[in-house]
VEXLUMLO-32027 format. One record per atom (N, C-alpha, C): residue in one letter; x, y, z. Coordinates in steps of 0.1 Angstrom, whole numbers, plus 5000, padded with zeros to 4 digits. Layout:
REM residues N
AXYZ/...
***
This chain:
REM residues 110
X169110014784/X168110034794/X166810074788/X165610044794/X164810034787/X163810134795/X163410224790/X162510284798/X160310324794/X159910354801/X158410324799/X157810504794/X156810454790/X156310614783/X156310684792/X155710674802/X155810784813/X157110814817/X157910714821/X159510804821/X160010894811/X160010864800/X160510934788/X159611104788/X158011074787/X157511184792/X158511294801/X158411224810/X158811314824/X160111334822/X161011254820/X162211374814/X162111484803/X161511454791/X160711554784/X160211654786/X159711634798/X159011784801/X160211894814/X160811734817/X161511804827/X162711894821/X163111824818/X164111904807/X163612084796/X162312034794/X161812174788/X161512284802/X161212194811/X160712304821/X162012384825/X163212304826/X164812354830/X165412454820/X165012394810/X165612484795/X164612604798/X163212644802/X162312724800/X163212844811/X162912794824/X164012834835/X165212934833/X166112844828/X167212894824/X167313024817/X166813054802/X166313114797/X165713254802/X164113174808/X163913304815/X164613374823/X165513314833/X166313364842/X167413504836/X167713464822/X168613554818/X167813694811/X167013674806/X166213724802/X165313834816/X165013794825/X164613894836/X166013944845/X166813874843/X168213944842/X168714064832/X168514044824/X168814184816/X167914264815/X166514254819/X165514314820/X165414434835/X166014354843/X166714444851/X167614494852/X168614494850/X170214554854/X170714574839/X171314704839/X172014684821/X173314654821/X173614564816/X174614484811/X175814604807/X176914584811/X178414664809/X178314654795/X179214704789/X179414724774/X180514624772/X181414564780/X181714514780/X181214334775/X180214334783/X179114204779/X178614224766/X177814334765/X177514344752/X178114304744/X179914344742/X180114324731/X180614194729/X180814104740/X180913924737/X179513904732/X178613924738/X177313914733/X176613924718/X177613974713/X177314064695/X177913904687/X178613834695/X179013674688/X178713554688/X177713554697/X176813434698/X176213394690/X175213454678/X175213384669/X175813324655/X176713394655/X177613304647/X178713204654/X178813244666/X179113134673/X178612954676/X177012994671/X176012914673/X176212814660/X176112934652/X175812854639/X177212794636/X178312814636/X179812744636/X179812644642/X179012644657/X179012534660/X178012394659/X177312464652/X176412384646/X176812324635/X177512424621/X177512384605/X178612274611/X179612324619/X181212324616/X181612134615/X180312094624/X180611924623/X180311844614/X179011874612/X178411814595/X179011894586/X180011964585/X180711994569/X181911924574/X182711944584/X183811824581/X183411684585/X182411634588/X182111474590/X181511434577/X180911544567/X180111514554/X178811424558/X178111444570/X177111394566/X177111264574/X178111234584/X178711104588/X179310994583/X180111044570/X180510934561/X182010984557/X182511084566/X184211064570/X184011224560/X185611274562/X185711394553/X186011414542/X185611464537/X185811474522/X184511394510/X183911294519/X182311264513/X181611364508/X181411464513/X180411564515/X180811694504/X181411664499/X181711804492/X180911894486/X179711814484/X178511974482/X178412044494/X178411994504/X178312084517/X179612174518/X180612154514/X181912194510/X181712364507/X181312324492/X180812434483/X179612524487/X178712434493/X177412534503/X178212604513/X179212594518/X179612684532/X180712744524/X181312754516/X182312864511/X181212924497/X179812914497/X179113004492/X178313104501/X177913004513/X177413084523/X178313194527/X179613144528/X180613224535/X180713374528/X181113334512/X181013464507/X179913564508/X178913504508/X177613594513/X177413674524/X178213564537/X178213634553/X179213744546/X180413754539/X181113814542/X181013964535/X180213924524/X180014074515/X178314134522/X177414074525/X176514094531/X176014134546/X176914074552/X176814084567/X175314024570/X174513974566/X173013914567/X173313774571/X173013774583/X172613614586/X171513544578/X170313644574/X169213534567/X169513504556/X169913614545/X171213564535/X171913464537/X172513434542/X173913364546/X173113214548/X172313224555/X171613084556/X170813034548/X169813154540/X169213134527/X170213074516/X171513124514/X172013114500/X172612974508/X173112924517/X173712804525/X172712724521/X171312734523/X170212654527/X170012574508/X170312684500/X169312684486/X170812604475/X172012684482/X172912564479/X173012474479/X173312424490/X173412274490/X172012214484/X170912234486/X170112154478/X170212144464/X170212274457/X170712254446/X172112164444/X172812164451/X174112084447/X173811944451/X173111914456/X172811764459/X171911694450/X170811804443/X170211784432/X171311744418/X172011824417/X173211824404/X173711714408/X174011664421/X175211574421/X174611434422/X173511454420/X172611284425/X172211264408/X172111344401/X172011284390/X173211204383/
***
């Protein structure tokens, strides 16, 4: 199906305006009422939640070329990993993720 610039626009915006929404919503939500401690503390796992669900497909799909292709990305997430794990630093953990794999795709393209 084929659609025209203006359609595509207007889902575009519509969609940011929904995503903007949502957002704010939670956000003047906690801005008023304080959250149980109980929330809080699901709340303390969302971003590594985030990011797992982000890395977790492109390291076992390699990149979309089946599993086991990808094995620098392999090595980039069990370096990152050690990092998350002796560091506790997410920017760490994504820095040394991030600076790996490039380096390992440099070494391995030669």
């Amino acid at each position: 199906m084929k659609y025209s610039h203006l359609t595509m626009w207007g889902i575009v915006i519509a969609i940011g305006v929904g995503t903007y929404f949502i957002r704010l919503s939670f956000i003047a939500l906690f801005g008023k009422i304080e959250p149980s401690p109980a929330i809080m503390r699901a709340t303390r796992f969302v971003p590594s939640s985030v990011m797992a669900a982000i890395i977790l497909p492109a390291l076992l799909n390699g990149g979309g070329h089946g599993f086991g292709d990808g094995s620098e990305r392999l090595i980039a997430a069990l370096l990152a990993g050690f990092v998350a794990w002796r560091t506790r630093s997410m920017v760490a953990t994504i820095g040394t993720g991030m600076v790996g794999l490039w380096l390992l795709k440099a070494v391995m393209s030669i």
